[in-house]
N, C-alpha and C positions, 0 to 999 in steps of 0.2 A: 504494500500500500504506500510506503514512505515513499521507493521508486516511483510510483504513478506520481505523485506531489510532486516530484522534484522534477520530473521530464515536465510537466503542465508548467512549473516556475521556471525552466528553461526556454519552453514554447510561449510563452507570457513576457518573458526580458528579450527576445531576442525577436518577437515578431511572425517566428516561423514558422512550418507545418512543420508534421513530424514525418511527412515522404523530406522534405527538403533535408530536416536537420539529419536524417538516414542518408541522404545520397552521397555521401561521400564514403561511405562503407561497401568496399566490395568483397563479397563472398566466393570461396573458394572451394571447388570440391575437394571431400574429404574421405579417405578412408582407414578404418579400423579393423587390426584382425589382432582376433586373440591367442597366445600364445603359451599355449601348457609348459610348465618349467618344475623345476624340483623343488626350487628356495625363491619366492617368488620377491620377499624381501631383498637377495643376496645381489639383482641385478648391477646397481652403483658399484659392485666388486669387480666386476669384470671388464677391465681396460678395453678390450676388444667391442665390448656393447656401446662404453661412452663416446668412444674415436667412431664408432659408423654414425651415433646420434650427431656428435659432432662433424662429421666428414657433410650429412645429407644436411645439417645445417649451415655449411660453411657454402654449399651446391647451391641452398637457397636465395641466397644473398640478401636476405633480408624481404625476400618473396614469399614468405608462405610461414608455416611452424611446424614442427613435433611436438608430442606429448607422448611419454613411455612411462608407466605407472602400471604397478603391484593393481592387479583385484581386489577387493575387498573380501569378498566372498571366498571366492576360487584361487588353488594353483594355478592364476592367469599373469601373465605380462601383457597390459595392454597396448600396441602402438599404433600410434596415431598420428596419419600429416595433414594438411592441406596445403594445396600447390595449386598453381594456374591454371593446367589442364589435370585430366584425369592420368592421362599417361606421366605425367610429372609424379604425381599422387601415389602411382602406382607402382614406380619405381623408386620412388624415396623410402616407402613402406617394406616395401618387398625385399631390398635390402639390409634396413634394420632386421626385420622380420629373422633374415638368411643366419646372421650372425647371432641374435638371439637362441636359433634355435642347435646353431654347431656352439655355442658355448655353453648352454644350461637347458634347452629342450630335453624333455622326458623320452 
């Protein structure tokens, strides 16, 4: 509810709709796969996982993001990019994914 208040005092100081004050936001396709591991905490140990995050984000250039994060529930690593196209997307991913799963895959 706070959020709603505060976008309306936004759209109220500033004059504008809320298509306008969004248009400068572009969204990016995204894809997520889940990734069965042993220690799903243990990932940050393994050099080889942080240099491919690091390598597809160094690729990005400040184009897109990751996100690699433990399940909550489940033995999952989850990872996750967006990039400008899908083929971007899906080889950012798919790469993480590769080394994920030759370093701690079940």
């Amino acid at each position: 509810m706070l959020t709603g208040i505060q976008l309306l005092s936004v759209m109220a100081a500033t004059g504008k709709t809320l298509s306008e004050l969004a248009a400068p936001v572009q969204t990016y396709p995204q894809k997520l796969v889940n990734v069965p591991v042993k220690d799903k905490n243990a990932w940050e140990q393994y050099p080889a996982i942080t240099d491919a995050i690091k390598d597809v984000e160094d690729r990005m250039a400040g184009d897109g993001r990751v996100l690699v994060r433990p399940s909550g529930t489940e033995s999952l690593l989850r990872v996750m990019a967006e990039a400008k196209t899908p083929e971007l997307v899906s080889a950012y991913v798919d790469d993480i994914v590769r080394v994920v799963q030759t370093e701690m895959g079940l």
